[in-house]
N, C-alpha and C positions, 0 to 999 in steps of 0.2 A: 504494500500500500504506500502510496507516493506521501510524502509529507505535507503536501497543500490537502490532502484531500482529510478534513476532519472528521476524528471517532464518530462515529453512531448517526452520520449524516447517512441521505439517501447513496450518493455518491459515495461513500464509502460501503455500505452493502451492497451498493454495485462492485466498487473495486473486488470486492472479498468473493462475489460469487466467479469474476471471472479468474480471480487468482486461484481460486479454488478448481475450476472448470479445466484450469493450465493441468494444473497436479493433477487429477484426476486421467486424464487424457495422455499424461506423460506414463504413468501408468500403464494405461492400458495401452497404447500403441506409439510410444516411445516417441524420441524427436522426429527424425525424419517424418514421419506420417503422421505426428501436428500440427493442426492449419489453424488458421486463424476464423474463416468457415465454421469448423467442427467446435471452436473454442466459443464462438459469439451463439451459436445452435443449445449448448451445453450449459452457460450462462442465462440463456435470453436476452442476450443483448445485442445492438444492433451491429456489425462491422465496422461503420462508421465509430461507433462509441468506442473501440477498442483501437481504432488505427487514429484517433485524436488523443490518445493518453501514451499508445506504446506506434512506435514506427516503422515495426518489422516482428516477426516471431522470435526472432534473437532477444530482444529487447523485453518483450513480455516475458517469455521463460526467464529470463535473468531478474527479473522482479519478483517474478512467482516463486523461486528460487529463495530469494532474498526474503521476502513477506515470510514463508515459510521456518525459515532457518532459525526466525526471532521468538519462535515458538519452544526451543529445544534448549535445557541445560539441564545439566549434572548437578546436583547437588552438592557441598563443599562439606557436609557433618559428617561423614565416616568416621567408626571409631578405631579403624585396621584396614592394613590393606586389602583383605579380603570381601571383606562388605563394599569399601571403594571400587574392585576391579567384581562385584555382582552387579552393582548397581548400573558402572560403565558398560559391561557386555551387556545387561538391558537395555541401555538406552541405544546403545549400536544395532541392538537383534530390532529392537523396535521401530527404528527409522528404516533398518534393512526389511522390513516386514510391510513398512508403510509405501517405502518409497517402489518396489516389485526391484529387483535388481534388475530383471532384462529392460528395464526403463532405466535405470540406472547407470548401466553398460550403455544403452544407446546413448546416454548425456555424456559418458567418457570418450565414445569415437565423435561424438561431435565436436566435441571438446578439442578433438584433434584436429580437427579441420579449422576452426575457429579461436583464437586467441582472444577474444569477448566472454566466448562461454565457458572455455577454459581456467580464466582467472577468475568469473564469478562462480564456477564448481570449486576450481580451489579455494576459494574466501570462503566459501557460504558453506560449503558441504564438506567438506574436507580439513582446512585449518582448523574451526572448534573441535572436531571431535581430538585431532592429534595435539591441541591444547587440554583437552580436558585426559589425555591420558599423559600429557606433561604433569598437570595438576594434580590426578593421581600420581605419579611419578612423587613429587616432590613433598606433598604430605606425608606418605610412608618414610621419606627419608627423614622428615624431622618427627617422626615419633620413631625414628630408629629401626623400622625395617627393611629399610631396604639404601644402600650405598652409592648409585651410580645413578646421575639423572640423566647420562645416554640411554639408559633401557627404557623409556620413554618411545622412543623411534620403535623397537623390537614390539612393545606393548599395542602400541599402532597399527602395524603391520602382523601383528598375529591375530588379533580380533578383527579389521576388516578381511584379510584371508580366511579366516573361518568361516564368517557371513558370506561370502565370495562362494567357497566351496559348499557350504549347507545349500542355499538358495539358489545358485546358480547350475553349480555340475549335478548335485545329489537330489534339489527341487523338495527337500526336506523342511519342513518347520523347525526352526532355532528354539523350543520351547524352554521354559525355566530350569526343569530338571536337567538340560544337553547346555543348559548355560552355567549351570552352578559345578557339571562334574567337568566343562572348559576351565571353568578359573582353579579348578582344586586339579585337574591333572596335568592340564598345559601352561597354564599362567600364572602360577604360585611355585610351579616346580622353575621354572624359565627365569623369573624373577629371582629367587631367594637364593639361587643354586648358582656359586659363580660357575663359569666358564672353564673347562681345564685346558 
């Protein structure tokens, strides 16, 4: 939602249904094959309304994006790191669960084509989460469990590869119980256990 456009005005549950109409459609049939057509039909709203606020499809997805992202954080109260890295692989499994990954993957090859949507998936999608697993990272170090806040990067990269392979190769649900025995058998042994 653009910042001229004020809370709880009508213009803004316009904006919100078509941002909302973006996500949805990203979902289900990925970038390539959403239109701005299929976006104003899903909204109700007219073409015009949507090509006076956004200039291109690039530009709305990169807002929808954005609108979206402002919705999502981590908590900072963990009392271990264990509870911290349940809490994180939830909020990972959940966006991985909300967002469909083959809709996800399509934002990553576009991404490659496009250096616009590439830095607003890295900002938006990407940079908090590998912050909030710095922030995990570095709250265990000062309650002394854990020593290195390079494994932060590792922490990163082993929970979105997990969601990667659940959801993408294996088409499995990430449920709580396949979350809780990831941090007790891969990411608590990974972490705690230096390196030989």
């Amino acid at each position: 939602m653009t910042e001229s456009t004020p809370p709880g005005s009508r213009a803004a549950a316009r904006t919100a249904a078509i941002v909302n109409a973006v996500l949805d459609l990203l979902r289900e049939v990925g970038y390539d094959e959403l239109t701005i057509d299929a976006v104003a039909a899903r909204a109700g709203a007219s073409k015009a309304t949507i090509y006076r606020r956004w200039p291109d499809k690039r530009s709305l997805v990169c807002d929808a994006l954005v609108a979206r992202s402002r919705e999502v954080a981590l908590p900072s109260d963990a009392l271990s790191l264990r509870e911290d890295l349940i809490r994180l692989v939830a909020l990972m499994a959940g966006l991985a669960e909300m967002e469909q990954v083959p809709a996800f993957a399509s934002l990553l090859a576009a991404a490659q084509r496009d250096p616009v949507i590439a830095e607003t998936l890295w900002g938006v999608a990407l940079e908090p989460r590998r912050q909030e697993c710095r922030d995990v990272v570095h709250r265990a170090i000062g309650r002394g469990e854990l020593h290195d806040p390079a494994q932060a990067g590792r922490l990163f990269d082993l929970i979105i590869g997990e969601a990667l392979v659940c959801y993408l190769i294996h088409h499995r649900h990430f449920d709580t119980a396949a979350q809780a025995e990831f941090v007790d058998a891969v990411l608590l042994p990974t972490l705690t256990h230096p390196r030989s």
